[in-house]
VMD Tcl script that draws the C-alpha trace (Angstrom):
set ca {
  {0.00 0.00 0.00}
  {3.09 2.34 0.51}
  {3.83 2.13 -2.91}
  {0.26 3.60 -4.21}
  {0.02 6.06 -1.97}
  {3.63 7.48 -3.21}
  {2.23 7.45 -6.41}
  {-0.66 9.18 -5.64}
  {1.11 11.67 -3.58}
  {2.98 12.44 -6.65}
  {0.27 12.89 -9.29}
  {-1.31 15.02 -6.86}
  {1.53 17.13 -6.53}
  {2.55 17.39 -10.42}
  {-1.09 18.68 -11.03}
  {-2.14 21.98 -10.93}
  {-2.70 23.44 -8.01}
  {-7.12 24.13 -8.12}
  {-7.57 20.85 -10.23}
  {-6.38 18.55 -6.65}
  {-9.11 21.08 -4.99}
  {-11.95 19.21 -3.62}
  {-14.86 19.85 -5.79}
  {-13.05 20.45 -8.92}
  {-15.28 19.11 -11.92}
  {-12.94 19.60 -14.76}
  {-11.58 21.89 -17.63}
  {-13.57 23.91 -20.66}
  {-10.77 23.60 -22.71}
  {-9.71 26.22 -25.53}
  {-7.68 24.91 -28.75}
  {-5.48 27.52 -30.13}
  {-4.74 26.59 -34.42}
  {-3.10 28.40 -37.11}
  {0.15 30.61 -37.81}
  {1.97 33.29 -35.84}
  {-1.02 35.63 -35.25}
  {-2.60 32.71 -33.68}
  {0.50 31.72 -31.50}
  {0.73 35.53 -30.39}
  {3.04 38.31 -31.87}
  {2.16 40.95 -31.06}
  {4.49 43.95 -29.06}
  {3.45 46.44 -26.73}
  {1.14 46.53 -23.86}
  {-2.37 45.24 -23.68}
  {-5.40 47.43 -22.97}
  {-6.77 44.54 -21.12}
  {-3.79 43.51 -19.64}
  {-3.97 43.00 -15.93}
  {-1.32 43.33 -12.79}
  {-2.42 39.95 -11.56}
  {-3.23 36.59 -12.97}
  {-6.31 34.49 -13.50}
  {-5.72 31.62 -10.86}
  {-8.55 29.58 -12.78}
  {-6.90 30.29 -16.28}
  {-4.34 27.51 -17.12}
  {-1.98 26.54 -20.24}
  {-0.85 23.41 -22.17}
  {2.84 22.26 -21.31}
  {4.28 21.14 -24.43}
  {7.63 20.43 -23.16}
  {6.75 18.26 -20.47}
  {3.46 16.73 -22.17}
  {1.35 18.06 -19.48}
  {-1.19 20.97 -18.10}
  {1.09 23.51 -16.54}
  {1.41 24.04 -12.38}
  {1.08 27.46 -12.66}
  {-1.74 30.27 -14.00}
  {-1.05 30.97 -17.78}
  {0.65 34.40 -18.63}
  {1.85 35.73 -21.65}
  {3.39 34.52 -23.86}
  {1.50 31.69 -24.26}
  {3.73 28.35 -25.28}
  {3.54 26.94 -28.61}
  {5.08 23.89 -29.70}
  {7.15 26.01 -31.90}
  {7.68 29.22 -30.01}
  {11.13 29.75 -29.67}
  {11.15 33.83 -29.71}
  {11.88 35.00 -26.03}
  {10.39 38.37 -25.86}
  {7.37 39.44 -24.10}
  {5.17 38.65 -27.43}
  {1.27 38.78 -26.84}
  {-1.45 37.25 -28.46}
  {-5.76 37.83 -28.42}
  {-6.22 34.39 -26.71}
  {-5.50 35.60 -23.07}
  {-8.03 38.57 -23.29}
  {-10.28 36.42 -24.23}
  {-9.86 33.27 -21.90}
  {-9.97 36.41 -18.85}
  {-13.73 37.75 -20.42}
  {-14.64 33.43 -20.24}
  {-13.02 33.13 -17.13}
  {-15.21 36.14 -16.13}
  {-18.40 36.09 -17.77}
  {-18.80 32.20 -18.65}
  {-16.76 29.62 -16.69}
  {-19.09 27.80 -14.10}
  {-18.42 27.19 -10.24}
  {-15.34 24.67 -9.84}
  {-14.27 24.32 -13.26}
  {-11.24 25.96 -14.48}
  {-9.76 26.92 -18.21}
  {-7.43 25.49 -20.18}
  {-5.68 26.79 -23.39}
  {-3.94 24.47 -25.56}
  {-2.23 27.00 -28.23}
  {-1.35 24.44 -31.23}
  {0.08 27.62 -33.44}
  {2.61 27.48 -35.79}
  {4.35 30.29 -37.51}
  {4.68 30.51 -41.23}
  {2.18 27.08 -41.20}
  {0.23 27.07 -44.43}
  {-3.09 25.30 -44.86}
  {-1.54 21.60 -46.14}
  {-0.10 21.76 -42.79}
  {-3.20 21.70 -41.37}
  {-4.55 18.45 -43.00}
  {-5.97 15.97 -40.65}
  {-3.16 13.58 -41.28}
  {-0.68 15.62 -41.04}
  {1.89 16.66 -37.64}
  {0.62 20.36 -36.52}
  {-2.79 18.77 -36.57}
  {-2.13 15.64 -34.98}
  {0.13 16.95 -31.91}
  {-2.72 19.56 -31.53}
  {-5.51 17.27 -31.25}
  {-3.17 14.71 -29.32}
  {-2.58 17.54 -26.38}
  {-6.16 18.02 -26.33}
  {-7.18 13.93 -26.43}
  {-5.17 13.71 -23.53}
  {-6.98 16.66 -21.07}
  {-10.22 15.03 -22.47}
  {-9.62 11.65 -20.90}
  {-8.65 12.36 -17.82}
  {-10.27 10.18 -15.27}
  {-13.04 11.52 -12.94}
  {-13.55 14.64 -14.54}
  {-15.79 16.80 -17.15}
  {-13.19 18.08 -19.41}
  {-14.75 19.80 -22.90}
  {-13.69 21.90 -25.46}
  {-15.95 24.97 -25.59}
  {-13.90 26.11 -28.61}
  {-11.36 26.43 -31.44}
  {-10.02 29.80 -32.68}
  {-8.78 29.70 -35.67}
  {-6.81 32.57 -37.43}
  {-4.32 31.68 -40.37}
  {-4.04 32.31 -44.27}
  {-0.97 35.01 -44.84}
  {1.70 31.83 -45.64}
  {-0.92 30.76 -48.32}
  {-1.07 34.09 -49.92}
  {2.89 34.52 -50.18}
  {2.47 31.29 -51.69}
  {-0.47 32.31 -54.15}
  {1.21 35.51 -54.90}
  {4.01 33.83 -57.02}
  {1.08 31.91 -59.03}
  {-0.67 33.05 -61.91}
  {-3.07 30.15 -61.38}
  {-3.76 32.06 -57.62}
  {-7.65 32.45 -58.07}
  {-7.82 28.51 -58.64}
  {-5.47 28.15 -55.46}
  {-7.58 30.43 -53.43}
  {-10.70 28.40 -54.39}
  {-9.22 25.34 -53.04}
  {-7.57 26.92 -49.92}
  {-11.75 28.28 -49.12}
  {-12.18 24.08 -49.56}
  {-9.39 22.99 -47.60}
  {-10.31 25.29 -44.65}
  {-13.62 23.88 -44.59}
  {-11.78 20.29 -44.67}
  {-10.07 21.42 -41.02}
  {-13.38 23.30 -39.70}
  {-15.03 19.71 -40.15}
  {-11.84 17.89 -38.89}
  {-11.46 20.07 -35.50}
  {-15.03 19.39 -34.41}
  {-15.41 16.13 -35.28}
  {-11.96 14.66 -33.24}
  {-13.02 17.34 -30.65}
  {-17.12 16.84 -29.92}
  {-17.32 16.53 -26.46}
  {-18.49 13.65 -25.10}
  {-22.22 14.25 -24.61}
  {-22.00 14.98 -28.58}
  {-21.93 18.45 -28.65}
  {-20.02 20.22 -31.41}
  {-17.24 22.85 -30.20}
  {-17.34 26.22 -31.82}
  {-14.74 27.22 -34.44}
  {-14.04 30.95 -35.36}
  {-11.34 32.09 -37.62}
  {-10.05 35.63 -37.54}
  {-9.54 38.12 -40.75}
  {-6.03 39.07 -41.57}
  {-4.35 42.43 -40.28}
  {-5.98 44.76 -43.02}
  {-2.76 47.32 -43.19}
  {-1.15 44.28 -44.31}
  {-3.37 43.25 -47.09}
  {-3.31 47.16 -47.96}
  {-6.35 46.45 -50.67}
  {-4.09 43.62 -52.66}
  {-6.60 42.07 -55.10}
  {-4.81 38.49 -54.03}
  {-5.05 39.01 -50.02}
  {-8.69 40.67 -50.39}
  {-9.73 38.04 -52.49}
  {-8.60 34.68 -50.04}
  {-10.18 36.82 -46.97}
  {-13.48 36.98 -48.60}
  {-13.28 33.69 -49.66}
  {-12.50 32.35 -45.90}
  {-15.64 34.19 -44.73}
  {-18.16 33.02 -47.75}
  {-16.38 29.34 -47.06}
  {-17.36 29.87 -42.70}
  {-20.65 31.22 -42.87}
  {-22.76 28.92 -43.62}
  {-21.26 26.12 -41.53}
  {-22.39 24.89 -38.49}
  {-21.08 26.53 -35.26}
  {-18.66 28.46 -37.34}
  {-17.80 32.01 -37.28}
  {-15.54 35.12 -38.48}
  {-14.38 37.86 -37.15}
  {-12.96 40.88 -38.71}
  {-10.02 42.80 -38.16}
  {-11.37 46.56 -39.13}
  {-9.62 49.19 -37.35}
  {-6.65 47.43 -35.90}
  {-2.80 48.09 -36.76}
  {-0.01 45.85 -37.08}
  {3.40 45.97 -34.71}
  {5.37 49.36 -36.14}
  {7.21 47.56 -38.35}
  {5.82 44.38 -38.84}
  {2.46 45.10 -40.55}
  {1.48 41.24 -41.25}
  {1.18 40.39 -36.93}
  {-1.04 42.56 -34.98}
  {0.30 44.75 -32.31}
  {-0.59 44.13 -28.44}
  {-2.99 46.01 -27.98}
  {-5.02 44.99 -31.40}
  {-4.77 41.31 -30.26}
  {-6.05 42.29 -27.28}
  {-9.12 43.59 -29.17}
  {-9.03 40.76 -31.71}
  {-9.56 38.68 -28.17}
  {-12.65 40.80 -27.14}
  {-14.26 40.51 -30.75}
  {-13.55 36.45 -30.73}
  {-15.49 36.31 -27.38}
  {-18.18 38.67 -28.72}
  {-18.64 35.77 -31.83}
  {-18.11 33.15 -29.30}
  {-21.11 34.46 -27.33}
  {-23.51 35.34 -30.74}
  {-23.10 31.51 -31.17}
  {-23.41 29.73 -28.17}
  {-25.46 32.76 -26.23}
  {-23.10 31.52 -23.35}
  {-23.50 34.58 -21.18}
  {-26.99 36.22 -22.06}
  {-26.38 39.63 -22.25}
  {-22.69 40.99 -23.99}
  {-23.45 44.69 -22.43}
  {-21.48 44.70 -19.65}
  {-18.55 42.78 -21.29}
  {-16.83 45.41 -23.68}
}
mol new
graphics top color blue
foreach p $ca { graphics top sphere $p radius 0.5 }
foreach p [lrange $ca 0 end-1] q [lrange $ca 1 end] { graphics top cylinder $p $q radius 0.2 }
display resetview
């Protein structure tokens, strides 16, 4: 008996600090996909940054295969992040709103950010790594024994690697036809893997590229309207649009701090049109 209770000594110890809290019913789980605006680039401060953290707001440990001990902060990992400056992205102001507005008595939330930099959308295909070590980190939090774990949601936001790639093509119209078809292909792939377990399909929302980037290019305009014709009419499935926010000084392509911060407020405010999870959005921005 000495034995097991070592062991579960341990395990208690190596998780997080409010899941071993008596009561504790289990994670709503957010799954982080795409390139570098996804993974969180932007410099500068954060309107809706705060002095102290979200003890009920936790992150995916993708060096140690586990959830992390301590409350997430920026920047939040990716399996790729190597960049060591204080780089922000819009899923932290919008896990604090959920945290906030949405997360129910003894659960807490989890962000599992997926991103890769530079990723186009073959990258994405179900079969292939970025999507499998995603959906593997999440698998994992979703079996754990004794508890409710769900995903509540998938934000999305990725496209500028396909349109350096479409921009050397004359064919580019035909390519950004078949990226609009091969987004839908990972819309249908995240929620299927992901449905929780009393079958109910997680939200996906993708987010419009930084607009003083695409500086009215035929090419970029073109793949951005495509991505929200290709969204709207699928289930669960939203878009939201980047009007009015700027890029880092000189870096137009990532959005700055506080624009992902913003980005993060108008994710929520889709999240909420399509799951009506907190019932009135007045008080929130």
């Amino acid at each position: 008996m000495r034995w097991l209770l070592v062991i579960l000594i341990h395990f208690c110890l190596t998780l997080p600090a409010l899941s071993a809290e008596e009561g504790f019913k289990g994670y709503d789980i957010l799954v982080l996909g795409g390139q570098s605006n996804a993974a969180g680039w932007g410099i500068g401060e954060q309107a809706a940054d705060s002095p102290s953290l979200d003890h009920k707001i936790f992150q995916w440990d993708w060096q140690n295969s586990k959830i992390a001990d301590q409350p997430a902060q920026e920047p939040i990992k990716s399996p790729a992040q190597t960049n060591p400056r204080k780089i922000r992205g819009f899923v932290l102001p919008f896990a604090k709103i959920y945290s906030e507005k949405a997360l129910a008595p003894g659960r807490a939330l989890l962000i599992i950010n997926g991103a890769v930099g530079g990723s186009n959308i073959t990258e994405w295909h179900s079969e292939k790594a970025y999507y499998q070590q995603l959906i593997s980190a999440a698998q994992k939090v979703l079996q754990q024994p004794g508890l409710e774990n769900k995903v509540v949601g998938i934000l999305w936001h990725q496209g500028e690697a396909d349109i350096k790639l479409a921009a050397t093509d004359p064919q580019w119209k035909a390519r950004s036809v078949l990226y609009q078809s091969q987004l839908q292909e990972v819309v249908h792939a995240f929620q299927k893997d992901l449905t929780n377990r009393n079958a109910e399909t997680p939200v996906f929302i993708a987010g419009e590229m930084s607009r003083e980037w695409m500086d009215h290019s035929l090419i970029k305009d073109h793949y951005v309207n495509g991505m929200h014709r290709s969204l709207k009419n699928l289930e669960k499935t939203g878009f939201v649009d980047s009007a009015g926010l700027a890029g880092n000084p000189k870096d137009k392509i990532h959005f700055d701090g506080p624009s992902q911060a913003l980005l993060g407020l108008r994710y929520f405010k889709k999240f909420n049109d399509l799951t009506q999870i907190v019932p009135s959005c007045k008080n929130v921005f």
